[in-house]
C-alpha positions as CSV (number, residue, x, y, z in Angstrom):
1,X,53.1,-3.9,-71.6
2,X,51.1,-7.0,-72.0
3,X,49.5,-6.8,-69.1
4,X,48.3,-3.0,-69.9
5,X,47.0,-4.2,-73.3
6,X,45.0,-6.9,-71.8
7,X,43.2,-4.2,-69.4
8,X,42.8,-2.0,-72.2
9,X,41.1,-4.8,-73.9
10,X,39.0,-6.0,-71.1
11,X,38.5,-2.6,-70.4
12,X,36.8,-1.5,-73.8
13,X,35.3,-4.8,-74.5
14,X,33.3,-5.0,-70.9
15,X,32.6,-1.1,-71.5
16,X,31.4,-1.7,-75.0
17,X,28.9,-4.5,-74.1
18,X,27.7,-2.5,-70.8
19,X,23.6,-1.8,-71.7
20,X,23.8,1.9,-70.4
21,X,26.8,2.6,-73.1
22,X,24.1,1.2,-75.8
23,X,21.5,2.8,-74.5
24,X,23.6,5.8,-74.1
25,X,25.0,6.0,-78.0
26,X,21.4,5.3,-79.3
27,X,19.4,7.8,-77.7
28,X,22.4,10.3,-78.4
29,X,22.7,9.7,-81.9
30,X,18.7,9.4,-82.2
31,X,18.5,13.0,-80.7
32,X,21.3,14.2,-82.9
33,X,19.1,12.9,-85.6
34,X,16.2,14.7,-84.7
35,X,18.2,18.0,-83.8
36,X,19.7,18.4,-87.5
37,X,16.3,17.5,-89.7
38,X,14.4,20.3,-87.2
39,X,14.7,22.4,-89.9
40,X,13.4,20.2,-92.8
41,X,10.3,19.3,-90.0
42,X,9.7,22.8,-89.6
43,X,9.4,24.0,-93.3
44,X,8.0,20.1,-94.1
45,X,4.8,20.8,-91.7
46,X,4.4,24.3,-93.0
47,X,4.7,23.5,-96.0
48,X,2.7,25.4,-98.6
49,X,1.3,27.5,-95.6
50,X,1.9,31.1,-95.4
51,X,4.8,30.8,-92.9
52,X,7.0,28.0,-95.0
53,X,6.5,28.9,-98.8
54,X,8.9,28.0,-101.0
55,X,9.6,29.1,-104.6
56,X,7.7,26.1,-106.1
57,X,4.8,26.9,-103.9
58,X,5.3,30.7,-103.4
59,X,2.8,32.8,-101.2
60,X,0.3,34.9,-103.1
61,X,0.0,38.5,-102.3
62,X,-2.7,40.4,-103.9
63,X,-2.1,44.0,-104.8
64,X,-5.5,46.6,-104.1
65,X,-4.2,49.2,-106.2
66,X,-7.4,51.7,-105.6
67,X,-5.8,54.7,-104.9
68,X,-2.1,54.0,-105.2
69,X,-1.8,52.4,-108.7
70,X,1.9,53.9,-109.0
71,X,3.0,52.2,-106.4
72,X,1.5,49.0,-106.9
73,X,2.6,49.0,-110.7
74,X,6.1,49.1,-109.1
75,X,6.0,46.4,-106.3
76,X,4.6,44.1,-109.1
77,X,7.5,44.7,-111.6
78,X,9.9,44.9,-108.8
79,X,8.9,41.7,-107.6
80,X,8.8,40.3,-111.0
81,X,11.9,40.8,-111.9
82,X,13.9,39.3,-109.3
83,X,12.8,35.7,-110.3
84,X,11.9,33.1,-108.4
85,X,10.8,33.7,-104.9
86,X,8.7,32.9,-101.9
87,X,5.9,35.6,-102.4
88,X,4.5,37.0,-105.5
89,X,2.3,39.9,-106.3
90,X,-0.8,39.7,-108.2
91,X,-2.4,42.8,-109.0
92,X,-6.2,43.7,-108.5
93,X,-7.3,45.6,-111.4
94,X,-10.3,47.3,-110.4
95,X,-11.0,45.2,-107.4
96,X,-11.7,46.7,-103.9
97,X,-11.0,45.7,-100.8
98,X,-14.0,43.4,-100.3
99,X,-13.3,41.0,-103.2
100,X,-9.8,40.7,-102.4
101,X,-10.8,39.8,-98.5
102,X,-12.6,37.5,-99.8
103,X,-10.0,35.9,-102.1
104,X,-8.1,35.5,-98.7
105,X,-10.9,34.0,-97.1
106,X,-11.3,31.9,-99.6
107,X,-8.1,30.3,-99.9
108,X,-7.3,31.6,-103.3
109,X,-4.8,34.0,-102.0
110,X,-2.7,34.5,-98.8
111,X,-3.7,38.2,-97.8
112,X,-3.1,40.9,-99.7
113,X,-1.3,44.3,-99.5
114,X,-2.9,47.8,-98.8
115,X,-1.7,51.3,-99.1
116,X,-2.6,54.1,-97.1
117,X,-1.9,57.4,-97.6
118,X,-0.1,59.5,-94.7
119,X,-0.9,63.5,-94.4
120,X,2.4,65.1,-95.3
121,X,4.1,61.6,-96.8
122,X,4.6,61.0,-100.2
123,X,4.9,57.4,-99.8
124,X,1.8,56.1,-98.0
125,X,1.3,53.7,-95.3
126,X,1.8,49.8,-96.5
127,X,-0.3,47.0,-94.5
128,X,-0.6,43.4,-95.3
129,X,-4.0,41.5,-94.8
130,X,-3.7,37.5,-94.0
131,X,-5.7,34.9,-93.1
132,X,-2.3,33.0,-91.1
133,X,0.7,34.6,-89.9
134,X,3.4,35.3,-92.1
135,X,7.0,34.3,-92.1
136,X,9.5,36.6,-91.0
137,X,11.6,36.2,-94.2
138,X,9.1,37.1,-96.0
139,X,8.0,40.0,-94.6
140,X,11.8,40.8,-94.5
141,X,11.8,40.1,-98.1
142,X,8.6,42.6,-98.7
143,X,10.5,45.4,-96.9
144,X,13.2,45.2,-98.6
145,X,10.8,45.4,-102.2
146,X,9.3,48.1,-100.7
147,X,12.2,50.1,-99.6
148,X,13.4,50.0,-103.2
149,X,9.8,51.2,-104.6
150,X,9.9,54.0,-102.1
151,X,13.2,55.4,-103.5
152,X,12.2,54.8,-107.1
153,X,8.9,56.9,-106.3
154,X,10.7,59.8,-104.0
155,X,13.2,60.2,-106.1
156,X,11.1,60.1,-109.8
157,X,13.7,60.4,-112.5
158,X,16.3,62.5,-110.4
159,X,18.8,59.7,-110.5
160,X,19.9,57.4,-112.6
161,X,19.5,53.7,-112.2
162,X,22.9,53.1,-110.9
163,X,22.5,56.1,-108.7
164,X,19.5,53.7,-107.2
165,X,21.1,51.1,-107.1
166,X,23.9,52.2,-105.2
167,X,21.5,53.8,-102.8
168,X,20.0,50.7,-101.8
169,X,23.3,48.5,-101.8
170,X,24.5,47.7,-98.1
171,X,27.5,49.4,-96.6
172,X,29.9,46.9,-95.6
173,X,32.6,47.3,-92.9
174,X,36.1,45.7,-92.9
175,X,38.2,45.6,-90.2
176,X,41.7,46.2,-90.6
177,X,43.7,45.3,-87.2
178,X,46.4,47.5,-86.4
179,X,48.8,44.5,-85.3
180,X,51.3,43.3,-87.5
181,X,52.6,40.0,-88.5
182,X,56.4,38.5,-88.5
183,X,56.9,40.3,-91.8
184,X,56.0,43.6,-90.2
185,X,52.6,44.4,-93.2
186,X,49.5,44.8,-91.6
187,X,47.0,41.6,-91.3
188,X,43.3,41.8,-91.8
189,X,41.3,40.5,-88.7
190,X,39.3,37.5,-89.2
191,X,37.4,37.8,-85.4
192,X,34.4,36.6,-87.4
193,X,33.6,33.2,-88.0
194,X,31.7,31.5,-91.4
195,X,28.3,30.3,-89.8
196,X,29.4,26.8,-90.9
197,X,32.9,27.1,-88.7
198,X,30.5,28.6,-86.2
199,X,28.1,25.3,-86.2
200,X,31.6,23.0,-85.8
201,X,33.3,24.8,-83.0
202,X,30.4,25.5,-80.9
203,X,29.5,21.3,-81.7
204,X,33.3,20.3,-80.8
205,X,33.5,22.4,-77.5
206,X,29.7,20.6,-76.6
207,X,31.2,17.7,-77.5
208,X,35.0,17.3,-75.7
209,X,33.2,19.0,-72.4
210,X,30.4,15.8,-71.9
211,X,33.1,13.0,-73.4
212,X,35.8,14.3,-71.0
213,X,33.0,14.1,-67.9
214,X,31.7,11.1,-69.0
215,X,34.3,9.1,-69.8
216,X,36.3,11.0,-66.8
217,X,33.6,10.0,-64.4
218,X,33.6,6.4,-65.6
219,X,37.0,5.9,-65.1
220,X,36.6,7.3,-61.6
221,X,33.9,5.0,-60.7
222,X,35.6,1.7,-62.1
223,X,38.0,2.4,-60.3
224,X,36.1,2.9,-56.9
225,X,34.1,0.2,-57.5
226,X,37.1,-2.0,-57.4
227,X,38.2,-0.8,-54.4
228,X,35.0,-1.1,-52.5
229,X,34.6,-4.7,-53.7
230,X,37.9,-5.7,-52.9
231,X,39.1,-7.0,-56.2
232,X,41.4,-4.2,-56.0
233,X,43.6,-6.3,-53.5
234,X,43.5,-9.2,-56.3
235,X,44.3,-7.6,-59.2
236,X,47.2,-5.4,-57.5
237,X,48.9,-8.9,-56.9
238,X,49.0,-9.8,-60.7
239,X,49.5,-6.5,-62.6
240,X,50.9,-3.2,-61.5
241,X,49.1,-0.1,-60.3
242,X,50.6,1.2,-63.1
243,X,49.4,-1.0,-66.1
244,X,46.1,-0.5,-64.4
245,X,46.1,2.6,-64.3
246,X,47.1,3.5,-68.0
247,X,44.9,0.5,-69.4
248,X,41.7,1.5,-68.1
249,X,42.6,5.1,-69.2
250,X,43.5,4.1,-72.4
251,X,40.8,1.8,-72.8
252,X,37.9,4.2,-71.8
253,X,39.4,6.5,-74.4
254,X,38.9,3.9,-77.2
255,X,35.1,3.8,-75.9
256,X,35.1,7.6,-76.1
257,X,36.5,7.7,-79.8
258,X,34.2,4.8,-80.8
259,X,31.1,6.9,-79.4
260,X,32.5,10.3,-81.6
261,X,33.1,8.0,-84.5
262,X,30.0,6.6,-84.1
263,X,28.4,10.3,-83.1
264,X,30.5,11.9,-86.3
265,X,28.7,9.3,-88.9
266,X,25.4,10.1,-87.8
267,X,26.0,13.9,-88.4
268,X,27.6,13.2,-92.0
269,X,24.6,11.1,-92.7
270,X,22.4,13.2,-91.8
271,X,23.6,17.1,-93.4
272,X,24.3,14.9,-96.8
273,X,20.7,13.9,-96.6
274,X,19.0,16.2,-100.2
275,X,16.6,17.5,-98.0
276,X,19.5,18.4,-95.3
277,X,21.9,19.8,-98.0
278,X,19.0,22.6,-99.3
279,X,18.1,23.5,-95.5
280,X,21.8,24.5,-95.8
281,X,21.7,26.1,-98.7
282,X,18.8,28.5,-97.4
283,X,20.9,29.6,-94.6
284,X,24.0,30.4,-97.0
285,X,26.2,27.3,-95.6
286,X,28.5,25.0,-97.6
287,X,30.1,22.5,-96.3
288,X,33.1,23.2,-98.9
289,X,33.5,26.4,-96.2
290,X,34.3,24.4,-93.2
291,X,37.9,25.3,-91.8
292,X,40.2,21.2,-92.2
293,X,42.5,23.0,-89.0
294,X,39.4,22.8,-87.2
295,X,38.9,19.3,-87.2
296,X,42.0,18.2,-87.1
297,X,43.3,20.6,-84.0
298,X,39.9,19.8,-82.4
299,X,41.0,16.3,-82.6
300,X,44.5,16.6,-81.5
301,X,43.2,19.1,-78.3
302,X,40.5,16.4,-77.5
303,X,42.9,14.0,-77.5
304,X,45.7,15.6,-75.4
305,X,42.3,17.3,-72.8
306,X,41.1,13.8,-72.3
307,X,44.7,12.7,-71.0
308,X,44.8,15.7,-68.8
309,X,41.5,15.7,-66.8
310,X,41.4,11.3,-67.8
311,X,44.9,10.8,-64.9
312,X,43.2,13.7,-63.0
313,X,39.9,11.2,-62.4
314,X,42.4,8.0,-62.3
315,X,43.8,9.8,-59.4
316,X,41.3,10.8,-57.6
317,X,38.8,7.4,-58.1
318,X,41.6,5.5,-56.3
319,X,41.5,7.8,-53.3
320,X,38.2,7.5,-52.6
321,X,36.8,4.0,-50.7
322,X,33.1,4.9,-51.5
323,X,31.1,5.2,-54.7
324,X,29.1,7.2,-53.1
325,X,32.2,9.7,-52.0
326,X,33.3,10.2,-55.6
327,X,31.0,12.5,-56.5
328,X,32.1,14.8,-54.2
329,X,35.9,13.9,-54.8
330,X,35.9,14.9,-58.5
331,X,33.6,18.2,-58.0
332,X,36.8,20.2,-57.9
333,X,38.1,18.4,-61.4
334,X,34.1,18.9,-62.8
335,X,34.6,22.4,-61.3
336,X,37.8,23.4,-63.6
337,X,36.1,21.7,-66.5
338,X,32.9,23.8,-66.2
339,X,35.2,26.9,-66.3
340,X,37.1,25.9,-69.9
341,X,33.2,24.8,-70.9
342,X,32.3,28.1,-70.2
343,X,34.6,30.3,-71.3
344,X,35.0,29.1,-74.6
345,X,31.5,28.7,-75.1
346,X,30.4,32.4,-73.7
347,X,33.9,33.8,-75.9
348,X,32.7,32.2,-79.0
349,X,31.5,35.9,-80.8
350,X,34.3,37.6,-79.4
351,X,37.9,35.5,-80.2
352,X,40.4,38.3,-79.4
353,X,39.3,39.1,-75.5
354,X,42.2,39.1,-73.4
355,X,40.7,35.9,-71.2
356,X,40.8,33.6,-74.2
357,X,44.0,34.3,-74.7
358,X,45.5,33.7,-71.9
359,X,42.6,30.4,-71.3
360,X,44.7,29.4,-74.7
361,X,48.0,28.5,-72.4
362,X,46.1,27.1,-69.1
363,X,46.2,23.6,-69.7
364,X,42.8,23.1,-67.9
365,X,41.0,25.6,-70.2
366,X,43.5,25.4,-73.6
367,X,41.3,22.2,-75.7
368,X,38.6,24.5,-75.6
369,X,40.1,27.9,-76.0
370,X,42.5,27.6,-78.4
371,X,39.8,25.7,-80.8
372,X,37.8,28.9,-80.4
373,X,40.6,31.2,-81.8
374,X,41.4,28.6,-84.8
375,X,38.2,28.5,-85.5
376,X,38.0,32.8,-85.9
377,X,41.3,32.1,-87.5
378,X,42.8,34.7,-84.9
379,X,45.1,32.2,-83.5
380,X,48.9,32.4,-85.0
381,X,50.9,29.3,-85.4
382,X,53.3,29.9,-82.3
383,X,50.4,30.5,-80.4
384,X,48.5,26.6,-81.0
385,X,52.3,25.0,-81.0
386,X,53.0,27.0,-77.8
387,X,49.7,25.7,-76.6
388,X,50.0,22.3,-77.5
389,X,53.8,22.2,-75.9
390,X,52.3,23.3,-73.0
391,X,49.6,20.5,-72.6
392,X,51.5,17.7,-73.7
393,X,54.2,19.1,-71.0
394,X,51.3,19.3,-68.0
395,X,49.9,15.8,-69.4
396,X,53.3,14.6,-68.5
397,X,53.6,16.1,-65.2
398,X,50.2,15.7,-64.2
399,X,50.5,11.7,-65.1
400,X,53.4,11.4,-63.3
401,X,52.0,12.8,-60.6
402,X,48.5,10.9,-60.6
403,X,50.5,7.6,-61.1
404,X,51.9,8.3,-57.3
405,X,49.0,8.9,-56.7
406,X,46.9,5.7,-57.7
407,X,50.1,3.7,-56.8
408,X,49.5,5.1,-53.1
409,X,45.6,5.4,-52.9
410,X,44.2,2.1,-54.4
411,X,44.8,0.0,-51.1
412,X,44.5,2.8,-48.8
413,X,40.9,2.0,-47.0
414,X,38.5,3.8,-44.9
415,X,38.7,7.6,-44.6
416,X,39.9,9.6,-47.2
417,X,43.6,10.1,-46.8
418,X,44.7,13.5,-45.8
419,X,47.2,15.4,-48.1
420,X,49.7,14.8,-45.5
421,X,49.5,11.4,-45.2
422,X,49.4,10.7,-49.0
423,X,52.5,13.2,-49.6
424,X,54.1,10.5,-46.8
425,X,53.0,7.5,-48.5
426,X,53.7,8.9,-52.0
427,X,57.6,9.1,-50.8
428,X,58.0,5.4,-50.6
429,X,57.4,4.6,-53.9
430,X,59.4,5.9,-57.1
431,X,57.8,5.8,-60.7
């Protein structure tokens, strides 16, 4: 055990110090930087323009009321009376269409708003002059202020306020699921996911898939490397293949968790960042909403995953003579990690297909799976114990088996033993 502690040390220290892992975590964590404050860049270099006004510097809509005075009396007090907001209306008077172009020209106005009547229509045609291109939340936000105006002018005084206000007041669907729990009552689905828990999964799936093939491919090539050099021959006389094995693994993983903690403190910095926290706001995300199971489950499976595939790449690193086989030796492991990459990611909308569910108890596909359906919170506790017993069972088996394996392979030269050959070798030794 000594032995395996100093190569996890040597390991992570000689790992740590390495100028491609520095290089690595900075320009990472740089571009992680840069992809969270897109937002605040986007609205910062628009600011004030007609495409990123905000409610201290709203957009200003002028109203030509020639011809349509009703309807432009309306807008105005509709528009009034929701408080503060991107776009305001300010009415012409007896302006025409002339003046206000000009206004726009000008700069003393954004555009301005012009109704047009429509042969057999009683609400006319609305179109909206401006010197830039507007937003599409505002225009989304005009629609809607002039969907209510058109009701309130076809209906007149035929309905009530409430009437109109129903009217207008979106139709929500809930979907009851027909399945029942242990205690036999029906459970509401939750397929859909907050947009936060959304964010979180999609990073976490992103994030185990390029740890577990990084760190998976370095073990691989350390590995390799030692073999090629000879120092393989050394170091087999002083420690065990064993000790090596499960040091460098264990090692590497400390690298790995250093990066995500390092990875994890640059995101946290960077969302509770003021400018951050009201980009989030705008999109209707809390932070207060994101699911604690998440992160801790997303921990555990990356934990348990990096095991799995980790003594996969041990396994197959000390097969391989030649750095420059090993790509080619792992493409099978990068293959089956593609696969849980993929699924997960392409099932993320849609929690309760049949393939997720059964990609929850493959131990190849499960870390990224299972995270998916605890993040819909479709997944039922026997289902992410089930799946956990499972992996920690296959970790087991699978290590034992890539311990043969390295035990065997690391002083077996030239060609790459056949599966005969190593089943031969793998005999005469016992773990």
């Amino acid at each position: 055990m000594n032995k395996m502690g100093t190569i996890t040390g040597f390991t992570f220290k000689n790992k740590v110090k390495t100028k491609s892992f520095m290089v690595t975590t900075i320009v990472l964590a740089l571009l992680i930087s840069i992809g969270l404050n897109v937002p605040y860049f986007i609205t910062l270099f628009n600011g004030g323009s007609i495409g990123g006004a905000s409610s201290s510097n709203p957009v200003n809509i002028g109203l030509l009321s020639t011809g349509q005075p009703e309807v432009s009396e309306k807008l105005e007090s509709f528009s009034a009376a929701q408080g503060d907001q991107a776009y305001r209306f300010i009415a012409s008077g007896d302006r025409d269409e002339a003046a206000l172009a000009a206004d726009a020209e000008a700069g003393l106005t954004d555009g301005y708003l012009k109704f047009e009547a429509v042969s057999g229509q009683e609400f006319p045609q609305p179109i909206l002059y401006s010197a830039e291109d507007v937003s599409p939340q505002i225009i989304a936000s005009i629609e809607a202020a002039l969907q209510s105006v058109k009701l309130d002018v076809v209906v007149k005084d035929v309905l009530t306020a409430e009437q109109k206000e129903l009217i207008t007041t979106p139709v929500k669907l809930t979907e009851q699921s027909l399945s029942t729990d242990e205690s036999g009552a029906g459970t509401e689905s939750k397929g859909a996911m907050s947009p936060i828990n959304y964010i979180v999964v999609y990073l976490l799936i992103i994030l185990l898939f390029t740890s577990t093939m990084m760190t998976g491919n370095m073990i691989a090539s350390e590995i390799t490397a030692e073999k090629s050099s000879r120092i393989m021959e050394i170091l087999i006389t002083s420690v065990s293949p064993l000790s090596q094995m499960f040091g460098k693994i264990i090692g590497i993983f400390m690298v790995g968790m250093l990066q995500i903690g390092i990875f994890g403190a640059v995101v946290a910095g960077n969302i509770l960042l003021p400018h951050n926290r009201a980009v989030l706001g705008d999109f209707n995300m809390n932070l207060s909403d994101v699911n604690i199971a998440v992160i801790v489950y997303g921990l555990i499976f990356y934990i348990l995953g990096y095991f799995l595939y980790a003594v996969l790449f041990a396994a197959i690193g000390s097969m391989v003579s030649r750095t420059e086989e090993l790509g080619q030796a792992v493409l099978p492991i990068t293959m089956l990690s593609l696969v849980s990459f993929y699924i997960a990611i392409f099932s993320i909308s849609t929690p309760n297909i049949l393939l997720l569910k059964i990609a929850s108890f493959i131990p190849f596909t499960s870390p990224t799976a299972i995270l998916v359906r605890i993040g819909a919170g479709v997944a039922p506790t026997w289902e992410i114990l089930t799946s956990l017993a499972i992996l920690i069972v296959s970790i087991i088996i699978f290590g034992w088996l890539a311990a043969k394996i390295y035990r065997t392979g690391v002083l077996m030269y030239g060609k790459r033993p056949t599966f005969k050959e190593l089943f031969k070798a793998m005999k005469a030794y016992k773990i």
